[in-house]
KEKOLPA-352983 format. One record per residue: residue in three letters; x, y, z of N, C-alpha, C in turn. Coordinates in steps of 0.02 Angstrom, whole numbers, plus 50000, padded with zeros to 5 digits. Atoms other than C-alpha are relative to their C-alpha. Layout:
AlaXYZXYZXYZ...
***
This chain:
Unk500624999850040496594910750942500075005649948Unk500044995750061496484918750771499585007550023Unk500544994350000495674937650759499384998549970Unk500524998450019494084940250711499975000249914Unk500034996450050493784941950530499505008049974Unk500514992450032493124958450441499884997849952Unk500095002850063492234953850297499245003349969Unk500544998350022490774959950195499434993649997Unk500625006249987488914949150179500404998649916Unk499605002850036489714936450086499604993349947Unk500465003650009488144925850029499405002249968Unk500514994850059487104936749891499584994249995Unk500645005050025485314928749819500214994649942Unk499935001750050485334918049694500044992349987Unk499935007050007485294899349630500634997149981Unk499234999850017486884888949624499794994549940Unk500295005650044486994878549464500304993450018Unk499585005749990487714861649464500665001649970Unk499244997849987489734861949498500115007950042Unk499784993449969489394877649608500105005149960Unk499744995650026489424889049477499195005449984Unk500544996850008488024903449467499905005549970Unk500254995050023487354914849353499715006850027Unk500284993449977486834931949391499075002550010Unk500735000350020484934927349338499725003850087Unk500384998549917484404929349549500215005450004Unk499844992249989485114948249550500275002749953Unk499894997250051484744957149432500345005750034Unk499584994449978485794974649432499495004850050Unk500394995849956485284986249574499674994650061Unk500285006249942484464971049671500184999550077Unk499725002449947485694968049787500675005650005Unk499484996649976487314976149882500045006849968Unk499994994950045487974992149797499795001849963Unk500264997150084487135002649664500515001249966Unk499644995350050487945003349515500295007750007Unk499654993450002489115019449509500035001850081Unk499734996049889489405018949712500754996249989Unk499475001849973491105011649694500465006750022Unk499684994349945492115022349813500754999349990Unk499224998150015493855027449771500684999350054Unk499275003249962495655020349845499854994450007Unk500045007949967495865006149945499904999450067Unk499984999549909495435001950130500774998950031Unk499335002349990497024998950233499744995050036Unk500005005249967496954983050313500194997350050Unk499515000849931497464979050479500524997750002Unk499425003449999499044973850519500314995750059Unk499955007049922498844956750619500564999350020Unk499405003149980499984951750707500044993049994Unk499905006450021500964935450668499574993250029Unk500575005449979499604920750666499385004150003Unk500664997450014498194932350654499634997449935Unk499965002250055496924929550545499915006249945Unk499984994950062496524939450380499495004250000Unk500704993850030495244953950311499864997749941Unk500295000650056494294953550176499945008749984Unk499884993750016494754968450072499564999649921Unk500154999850052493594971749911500045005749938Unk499864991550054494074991749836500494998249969Unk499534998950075494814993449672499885006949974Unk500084993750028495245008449603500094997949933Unk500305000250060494475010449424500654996349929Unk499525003250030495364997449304499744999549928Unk500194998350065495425002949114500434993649976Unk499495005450042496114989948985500885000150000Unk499464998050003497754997648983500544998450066Unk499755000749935497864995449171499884992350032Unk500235006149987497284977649180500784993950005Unk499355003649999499214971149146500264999550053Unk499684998549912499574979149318499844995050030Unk500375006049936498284968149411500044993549970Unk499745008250011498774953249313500614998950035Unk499365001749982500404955349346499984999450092Unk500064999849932500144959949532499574992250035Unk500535007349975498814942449552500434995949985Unk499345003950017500484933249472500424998750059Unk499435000149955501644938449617499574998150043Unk500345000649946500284935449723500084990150007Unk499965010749992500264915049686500654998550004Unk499505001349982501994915349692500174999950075Unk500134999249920501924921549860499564995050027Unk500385005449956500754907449917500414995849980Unk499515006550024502284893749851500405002850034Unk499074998149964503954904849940499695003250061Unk500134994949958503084915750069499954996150071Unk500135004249949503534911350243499595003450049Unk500414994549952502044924750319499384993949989Unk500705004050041500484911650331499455005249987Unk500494999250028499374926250316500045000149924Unk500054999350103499964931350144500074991749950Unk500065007450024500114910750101499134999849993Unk500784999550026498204912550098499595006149961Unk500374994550019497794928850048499824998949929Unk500304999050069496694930649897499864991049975Unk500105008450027496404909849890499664996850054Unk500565002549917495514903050081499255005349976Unk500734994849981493524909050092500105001750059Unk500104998549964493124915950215499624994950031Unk500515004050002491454905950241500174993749959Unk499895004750048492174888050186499164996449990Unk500495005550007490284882750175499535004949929Unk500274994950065489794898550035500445001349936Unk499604998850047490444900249883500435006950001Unk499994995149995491464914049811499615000749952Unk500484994850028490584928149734500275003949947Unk499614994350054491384937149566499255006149989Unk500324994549996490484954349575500275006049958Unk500094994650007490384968549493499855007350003Unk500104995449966490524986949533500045005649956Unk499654993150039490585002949421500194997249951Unk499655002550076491274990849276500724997250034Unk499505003149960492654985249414499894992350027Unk500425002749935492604967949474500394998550041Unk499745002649948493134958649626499694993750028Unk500195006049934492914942149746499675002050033Unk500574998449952491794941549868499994991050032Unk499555005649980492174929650013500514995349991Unk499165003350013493974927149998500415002650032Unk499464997249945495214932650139500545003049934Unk499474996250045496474945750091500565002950078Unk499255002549936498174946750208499935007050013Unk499924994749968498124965450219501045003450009Unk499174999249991500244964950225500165005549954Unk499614996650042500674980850171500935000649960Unk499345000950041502574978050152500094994149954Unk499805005950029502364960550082499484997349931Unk500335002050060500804956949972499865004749926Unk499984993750025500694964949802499395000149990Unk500944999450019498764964649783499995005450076Unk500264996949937498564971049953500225007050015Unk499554993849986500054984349966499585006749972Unk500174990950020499274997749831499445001550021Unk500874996449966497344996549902500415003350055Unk499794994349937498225003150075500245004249983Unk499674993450014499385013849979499585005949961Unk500374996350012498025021249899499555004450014Unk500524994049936496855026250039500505004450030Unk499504991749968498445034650122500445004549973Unk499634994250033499035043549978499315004949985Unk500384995750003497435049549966499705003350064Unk499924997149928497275053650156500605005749994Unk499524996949991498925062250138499945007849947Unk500024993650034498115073449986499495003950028Unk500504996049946496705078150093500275004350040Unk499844995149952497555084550234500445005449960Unk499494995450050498975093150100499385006049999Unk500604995350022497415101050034499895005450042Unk500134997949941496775107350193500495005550014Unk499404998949980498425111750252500095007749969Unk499794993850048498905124550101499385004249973Unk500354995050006497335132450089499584997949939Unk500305001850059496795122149925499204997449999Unk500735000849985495065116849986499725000650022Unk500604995649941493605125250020499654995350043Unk500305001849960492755119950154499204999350000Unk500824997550019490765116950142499914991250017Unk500565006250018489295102450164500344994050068Unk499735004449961489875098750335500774998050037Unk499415003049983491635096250324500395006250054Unk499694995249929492835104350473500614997350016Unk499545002949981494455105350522500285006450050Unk499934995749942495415114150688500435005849963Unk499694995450038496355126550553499515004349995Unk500704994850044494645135250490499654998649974Unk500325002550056493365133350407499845002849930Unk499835001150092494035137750244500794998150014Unk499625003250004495585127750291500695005050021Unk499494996649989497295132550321500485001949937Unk499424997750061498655142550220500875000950048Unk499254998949981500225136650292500614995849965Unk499485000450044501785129450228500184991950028Unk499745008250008502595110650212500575001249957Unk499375002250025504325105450187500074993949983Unk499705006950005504875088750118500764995950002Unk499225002049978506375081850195500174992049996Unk499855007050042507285065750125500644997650069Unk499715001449961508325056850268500254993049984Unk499415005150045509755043250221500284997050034Unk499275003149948510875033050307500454995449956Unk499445002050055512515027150233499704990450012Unk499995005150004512595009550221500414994449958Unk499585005650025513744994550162499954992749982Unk500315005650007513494977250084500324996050062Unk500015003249947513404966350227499525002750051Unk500504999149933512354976850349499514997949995Unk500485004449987511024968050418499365004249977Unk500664995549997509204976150381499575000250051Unk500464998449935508564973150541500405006950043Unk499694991449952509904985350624499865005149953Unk500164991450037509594997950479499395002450022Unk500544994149975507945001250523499914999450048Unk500174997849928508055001450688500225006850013Unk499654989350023509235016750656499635001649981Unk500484995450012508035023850567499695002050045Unk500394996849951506785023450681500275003050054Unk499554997549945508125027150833499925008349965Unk499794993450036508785042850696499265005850016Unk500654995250035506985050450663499815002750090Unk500334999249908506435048450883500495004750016Unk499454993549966508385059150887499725006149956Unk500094992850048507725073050749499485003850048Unk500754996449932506025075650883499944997250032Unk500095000149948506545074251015500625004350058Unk499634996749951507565083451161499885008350013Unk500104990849948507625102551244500055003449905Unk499894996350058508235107251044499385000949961Unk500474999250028506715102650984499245000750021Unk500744999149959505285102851107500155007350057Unk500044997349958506025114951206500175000150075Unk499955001149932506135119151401499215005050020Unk500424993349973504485128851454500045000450068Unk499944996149923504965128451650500415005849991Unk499724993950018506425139951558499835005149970Unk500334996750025505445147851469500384999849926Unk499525003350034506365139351325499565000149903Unk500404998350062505525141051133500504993949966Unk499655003850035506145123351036499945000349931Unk500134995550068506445124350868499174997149965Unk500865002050014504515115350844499675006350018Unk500344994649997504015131950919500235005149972Unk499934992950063505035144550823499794998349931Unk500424999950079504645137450661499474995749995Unk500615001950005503065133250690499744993449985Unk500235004650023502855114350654499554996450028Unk500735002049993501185106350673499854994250014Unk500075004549987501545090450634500544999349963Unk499345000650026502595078550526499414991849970Unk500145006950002502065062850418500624995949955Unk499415005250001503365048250390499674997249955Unk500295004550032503465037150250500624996250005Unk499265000349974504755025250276500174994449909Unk500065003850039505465015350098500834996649992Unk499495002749994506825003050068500184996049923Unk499875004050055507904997349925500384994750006Unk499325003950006509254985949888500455001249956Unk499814998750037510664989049796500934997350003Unk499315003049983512594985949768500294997250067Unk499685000549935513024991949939499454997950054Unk500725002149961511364981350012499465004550011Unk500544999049998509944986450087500075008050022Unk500004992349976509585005450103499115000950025Unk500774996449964507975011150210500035006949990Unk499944993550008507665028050192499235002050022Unk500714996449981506295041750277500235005749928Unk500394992450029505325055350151499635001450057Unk500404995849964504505067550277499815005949993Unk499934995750014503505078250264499725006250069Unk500084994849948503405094250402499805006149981Unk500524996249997501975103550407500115005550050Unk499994994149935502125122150481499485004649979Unk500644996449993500915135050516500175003649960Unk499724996450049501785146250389500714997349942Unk499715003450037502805143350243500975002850021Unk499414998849993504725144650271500235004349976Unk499684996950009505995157650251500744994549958Unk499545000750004507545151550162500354999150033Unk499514999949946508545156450302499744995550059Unk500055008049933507495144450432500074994849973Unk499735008049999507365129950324500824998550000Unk499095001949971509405131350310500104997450073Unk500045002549936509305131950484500004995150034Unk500315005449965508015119550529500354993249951Unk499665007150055508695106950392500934997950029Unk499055001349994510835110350478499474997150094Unk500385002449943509925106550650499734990750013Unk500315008950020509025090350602500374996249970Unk499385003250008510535084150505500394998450059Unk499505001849925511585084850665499784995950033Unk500185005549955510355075550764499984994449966Unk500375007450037510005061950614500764999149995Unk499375002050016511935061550595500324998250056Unk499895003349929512365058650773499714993950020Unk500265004749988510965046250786500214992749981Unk499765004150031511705036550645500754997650036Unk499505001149976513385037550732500174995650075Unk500445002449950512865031350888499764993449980Unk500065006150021512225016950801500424995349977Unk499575004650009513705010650753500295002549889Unk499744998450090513885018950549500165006149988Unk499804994950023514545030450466499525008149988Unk500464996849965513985047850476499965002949901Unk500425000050057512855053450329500245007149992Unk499694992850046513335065950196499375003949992Unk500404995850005512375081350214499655001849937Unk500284999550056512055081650025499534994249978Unk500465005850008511035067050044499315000150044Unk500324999949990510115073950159499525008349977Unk500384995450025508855086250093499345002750038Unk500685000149958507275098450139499875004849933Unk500224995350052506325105950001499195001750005Unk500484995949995504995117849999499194998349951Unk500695001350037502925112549964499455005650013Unk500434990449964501975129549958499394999149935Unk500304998550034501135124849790499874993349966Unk500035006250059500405111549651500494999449976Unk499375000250044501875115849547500624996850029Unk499644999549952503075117349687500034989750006Unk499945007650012502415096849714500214996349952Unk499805003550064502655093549532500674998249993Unk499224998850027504525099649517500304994450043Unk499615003149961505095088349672499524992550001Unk500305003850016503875074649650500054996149969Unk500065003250066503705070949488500634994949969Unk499355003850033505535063449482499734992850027Unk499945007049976504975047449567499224997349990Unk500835005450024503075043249539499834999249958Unk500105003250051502805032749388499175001749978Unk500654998750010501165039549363499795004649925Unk499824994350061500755048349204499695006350007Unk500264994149967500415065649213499285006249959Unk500754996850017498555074149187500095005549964Unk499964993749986499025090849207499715005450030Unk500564994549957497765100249319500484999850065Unk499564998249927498535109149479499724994750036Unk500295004649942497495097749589499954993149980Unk499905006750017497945081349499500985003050017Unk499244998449976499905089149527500024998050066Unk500144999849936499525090849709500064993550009Unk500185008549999499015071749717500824998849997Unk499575002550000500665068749676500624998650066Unk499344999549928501455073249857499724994450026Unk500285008249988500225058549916500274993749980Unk499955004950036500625047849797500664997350021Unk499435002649994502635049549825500084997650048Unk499795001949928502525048050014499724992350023Unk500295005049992501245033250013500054994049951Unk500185006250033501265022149854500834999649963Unk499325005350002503225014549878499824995549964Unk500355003750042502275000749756499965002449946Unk499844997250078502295010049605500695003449990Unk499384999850042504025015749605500474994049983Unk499235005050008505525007149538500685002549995Unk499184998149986507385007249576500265002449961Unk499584997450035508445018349499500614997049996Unk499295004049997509965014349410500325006549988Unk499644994850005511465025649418500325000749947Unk499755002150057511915032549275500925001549976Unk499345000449990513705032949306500304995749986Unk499675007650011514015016549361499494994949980Unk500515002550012512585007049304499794995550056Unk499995004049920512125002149474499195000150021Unk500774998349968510344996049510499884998750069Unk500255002249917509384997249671499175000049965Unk500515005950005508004987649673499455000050069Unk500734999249946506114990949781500054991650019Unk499875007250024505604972849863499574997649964Unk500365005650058504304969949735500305000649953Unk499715001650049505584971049618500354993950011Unk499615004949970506614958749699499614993549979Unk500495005850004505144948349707499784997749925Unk499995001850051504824951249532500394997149940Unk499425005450039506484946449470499984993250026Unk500215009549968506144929749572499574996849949Unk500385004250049504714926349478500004998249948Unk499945001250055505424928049331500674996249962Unk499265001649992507254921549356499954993250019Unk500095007049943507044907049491500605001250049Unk499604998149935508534916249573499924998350074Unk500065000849934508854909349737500335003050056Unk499754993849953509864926149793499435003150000Unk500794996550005508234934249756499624999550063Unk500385005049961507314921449854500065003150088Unk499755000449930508314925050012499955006950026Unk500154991550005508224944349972499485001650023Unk500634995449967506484944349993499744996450075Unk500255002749939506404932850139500275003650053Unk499514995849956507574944550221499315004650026Unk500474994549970506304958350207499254997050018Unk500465004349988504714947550248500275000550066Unk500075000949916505564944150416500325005950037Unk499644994749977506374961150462499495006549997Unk500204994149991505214973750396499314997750043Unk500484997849945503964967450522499845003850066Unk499854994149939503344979150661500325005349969Unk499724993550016503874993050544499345002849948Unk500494995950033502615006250489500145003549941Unk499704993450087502545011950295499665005150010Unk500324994249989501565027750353500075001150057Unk500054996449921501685037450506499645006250021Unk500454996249972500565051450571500365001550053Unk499584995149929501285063550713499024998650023Unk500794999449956499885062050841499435006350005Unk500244997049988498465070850823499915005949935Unk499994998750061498765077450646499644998949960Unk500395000750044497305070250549499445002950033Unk500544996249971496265077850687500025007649975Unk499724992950033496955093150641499895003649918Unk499924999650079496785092850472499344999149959Unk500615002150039495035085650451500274993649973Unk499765007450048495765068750387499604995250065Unk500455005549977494455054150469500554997150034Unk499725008349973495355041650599499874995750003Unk500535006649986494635026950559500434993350013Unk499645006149981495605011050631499974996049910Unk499885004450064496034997150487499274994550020Unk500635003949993494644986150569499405003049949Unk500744997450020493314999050523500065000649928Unk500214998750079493895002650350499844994549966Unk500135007350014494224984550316499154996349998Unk500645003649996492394980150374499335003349952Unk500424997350024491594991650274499784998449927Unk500425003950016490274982950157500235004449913Unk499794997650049490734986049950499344998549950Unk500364999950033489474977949874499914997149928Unk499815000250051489094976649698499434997249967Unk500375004750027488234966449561500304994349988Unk499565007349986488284946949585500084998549903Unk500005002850054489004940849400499954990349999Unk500375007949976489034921349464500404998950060Unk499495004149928489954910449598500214994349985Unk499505004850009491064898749607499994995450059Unk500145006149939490844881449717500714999649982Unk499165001849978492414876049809500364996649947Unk499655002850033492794864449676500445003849934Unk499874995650067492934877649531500495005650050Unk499494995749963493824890949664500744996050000Unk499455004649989495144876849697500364997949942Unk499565001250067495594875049519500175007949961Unk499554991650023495734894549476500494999050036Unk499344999049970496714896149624500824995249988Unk499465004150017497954882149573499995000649934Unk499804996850058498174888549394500175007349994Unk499414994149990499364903749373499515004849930Unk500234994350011498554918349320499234999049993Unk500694999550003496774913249314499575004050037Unk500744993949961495904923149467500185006949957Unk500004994850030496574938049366499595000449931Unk500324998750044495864932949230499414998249987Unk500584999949983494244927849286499805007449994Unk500154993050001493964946749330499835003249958Unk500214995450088494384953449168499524997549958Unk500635002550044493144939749080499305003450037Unk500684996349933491784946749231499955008149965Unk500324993050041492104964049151499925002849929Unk500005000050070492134962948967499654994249989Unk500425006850024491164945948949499374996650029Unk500475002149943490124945849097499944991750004Unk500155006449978489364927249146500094995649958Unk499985007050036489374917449003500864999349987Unk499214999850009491334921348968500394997950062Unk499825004549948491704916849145499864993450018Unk500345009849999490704900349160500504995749952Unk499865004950056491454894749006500895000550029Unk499305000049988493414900149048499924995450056Unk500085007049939493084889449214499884993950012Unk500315007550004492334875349158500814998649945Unk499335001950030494014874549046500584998850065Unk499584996149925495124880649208499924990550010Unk499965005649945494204864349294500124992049984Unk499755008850055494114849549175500734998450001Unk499285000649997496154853449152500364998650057Unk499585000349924496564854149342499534993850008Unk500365008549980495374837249373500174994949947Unk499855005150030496004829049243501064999350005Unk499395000249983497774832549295499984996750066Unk500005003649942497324825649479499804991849988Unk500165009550001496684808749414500304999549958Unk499255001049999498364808849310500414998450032Unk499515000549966499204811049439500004995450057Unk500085007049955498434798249556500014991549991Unk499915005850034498354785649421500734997349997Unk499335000850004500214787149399500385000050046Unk499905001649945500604786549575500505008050026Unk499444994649991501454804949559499335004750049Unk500214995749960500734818649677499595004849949Unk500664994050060499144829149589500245006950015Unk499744993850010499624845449537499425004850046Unk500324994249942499184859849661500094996250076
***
């Protein structure tokens, strides 16, 4: 039996016109769901069903200017592609099934953002690209919270509390980059199992926890570490698939030079043994790295090489950026070497050269990771670390279920949903008519949308060929 869905009230006021399509006339602004200017910043994360589960309904968008509107086209593009190659059935529905097949959907408005309303969303962080950056967004911004906290950057007040103080803590964070060699042909299911094997050998044993019947101090207790959060990301490239951990290790004080050497020749040995042990080659210490986060700047310098983001310039938009690198794997892209001109390739690139190629090495590339990186976590949390920190635990159920709101612009009866969704790029560009054209610019693009897709089905039945979609 399917899960449960999470879903917001999916059935606003209002009259439907004939063809299911409805004007905004029955709610006016403020009326109904959200007030204007409550849209709430990131993305929920979405549970992560297990295979045959069913879906969430995810509705946060973070604030989409004209400039940024190419993104979410492009991202609602790969997304219909993915319902034609994708062998995950949640993501084969995501963003196209209602929820409620007996209610329309709902195009809404929020802040000048819009969104669906009753329409399942898959939640697949490694696989969907609509879905991936809302999660990567709430936990890069989870990850700048606790940072915050952590280094002493935010005051404390109006309630908020964390087991450091209440004006937060001033201790120190390292960011350590962990590698494993790899060769074309290795499989990607054994790579990240090494990983995960490698990272369980870095914390774990008498070296690092200690002996306290001996009265034993592990190196977690000489240099003070607190916690540790994992991000785990994977490319492809000449020599195949490379997984790789960024971590970052949080201590109660900021490092000495001489311990991180230390603690960084220590944790090599165990991640290089682990690897060995697994069956590969043992990883070149210059690949593996630990560099020092004591400051905004400090984030910028080691940061800033990999997050495609453009840059503000305020210390506390810098900061953001240690979030950003560890959590939103979705906005980078593969580097090429500039040696040998050798690209490696994220898998929504992969995916995106598919869509644009018809490559059927592509194809197989991303079906690889579709069935391998399941059961593997793109974020990790050391237990007990967001307690610590003041960072909320809220399960993916609860964020997922939590109600968004908005103003209704119209709705769409099954028949008009069924012809966006089977025309290639239209739910994206429904949206954008919803926020620059409001109701009458959507009605009218739809009623084009539907005439073209119904007059292509009684084409195609007349002519005895199979109706498109």
């Amino acid at each position: 039996m399917n899960a449960p869905l999470a879903c917001e009230n999916a059935t606003p006021a209002g009259k439907v016109r004939r063809g299911g399509v409805r004007t905004s006339r029955g709610n006016p602004a403020g009326a109904a769901g959200t007030p204007a200017g409550a849209v709430r910043d990131g993305f929920p994360p979405p549970a992560p069903n297990p295979a045959g589960a069913g879906l969430v309904n995810l509705t946060k968008y973070v604030s989409q200017t004209p400039a940024e509107r190419p993104r979410r086209a492009e991202r609602f593009v790969l997304r219909e592609v993915l319902w034609d190659v994708s062998g995950n059935k949640r993501v084969q529905g995501c963003g196209k099934r209602r929820i409620d097949g007996s209610a329309p959907v709902v195009v809404r408005v929020t802040d000048g953002v819009s969104h669906f309303a009753n329409v399942q969303l898959c939640g697949a962080v490694h696989l969907c690209a609509v879905c991936s950056p809302r999660i990567r967004q709430e936990r890069a911004g989870e990850i700048e919270r606790g940072l915050l906290a952590h280094l002493g950057e935010l005051h404390w007040g109006d309630g908020m509390a964390c087991e450091l103080g209440n004006r937060g803590g001033h201790g120190g964070a390292e960011f350590l980059t962990l590698t494993l060699p790899h060769d074309q042909g290795d499989k990607l299911g054994p790579l990240l199992g090494a990983v995960a094997d490698g990272f369980r050998a870095v914390l774990g044993g008498r070296a690092w926890a200690g002996d306290p019947k001996r009265g034993e101090r592990g190196e977690r207790g000489r240099f003070g570490v607190i916690g540790t959060i994992r991000a785990l990301e994977t490319t492809h490239g000449p020599n195949g698939w490379h997984p790789h951990l960024h971590v970052l290790l949080l201590t109660a004080h900021p490092l000495s030079p001489a311990d991180r050497a230390e603690l960084l020749a220590s944790t090599f040995g165990r991640w290089a043994a682990a690897a060995e042990r697994a069956g590969y080659r043992r990883p070149l210490p210059g690949l593996c790295t630990m560099e020092p986060v004591r400051s905004p700047a400090d984030v910028a310098a080691y940061v800033n090489k990999f997050v495609l983001v453009p840059e503000s310039g305020g210390a506390p938009d810098k900061l953001r950026r240690v979030g950003m690198e560890m959590a939103r794997h979705d906005l980078k892209q593969g580097r090429t070497s500039a040696s040998r001109g050798e690209l490696h390739r994220t898998p929504f690139q992969i995916l995106h050269d598919f869509a644009s190629s018809g490559d059927c090495a592509d194809l197989a590339l991303w079906h690889t990771w579709e069935r391998d990186s399941s059961g593997h976590k793109a974020l990790t949390w050391s237990r007990g670390l967001k307690r610590l920190l003041g960072v909320a635990e809220r399960t993916d159920e609860e964020i997922a279920s939590e109600e968004i709101g908005g103003v209704d612009v119209c709705a769409l009866g099954a028949e008009e949903w069924q012809a966006v969704t089977r025309t290639r790029g239209a739910p994206a560009r429904v949206l954008e008519l919803a926020e620059t054209g409001g109701a009458a610019a959507v009605l009218a693009y739809v009623a084009g949308v539907w005439d073209r897709w119904a007059a292509g089905v009684v084409a195609g039945m007349g002519s005895g060929k199979k109706p498109p979609g």
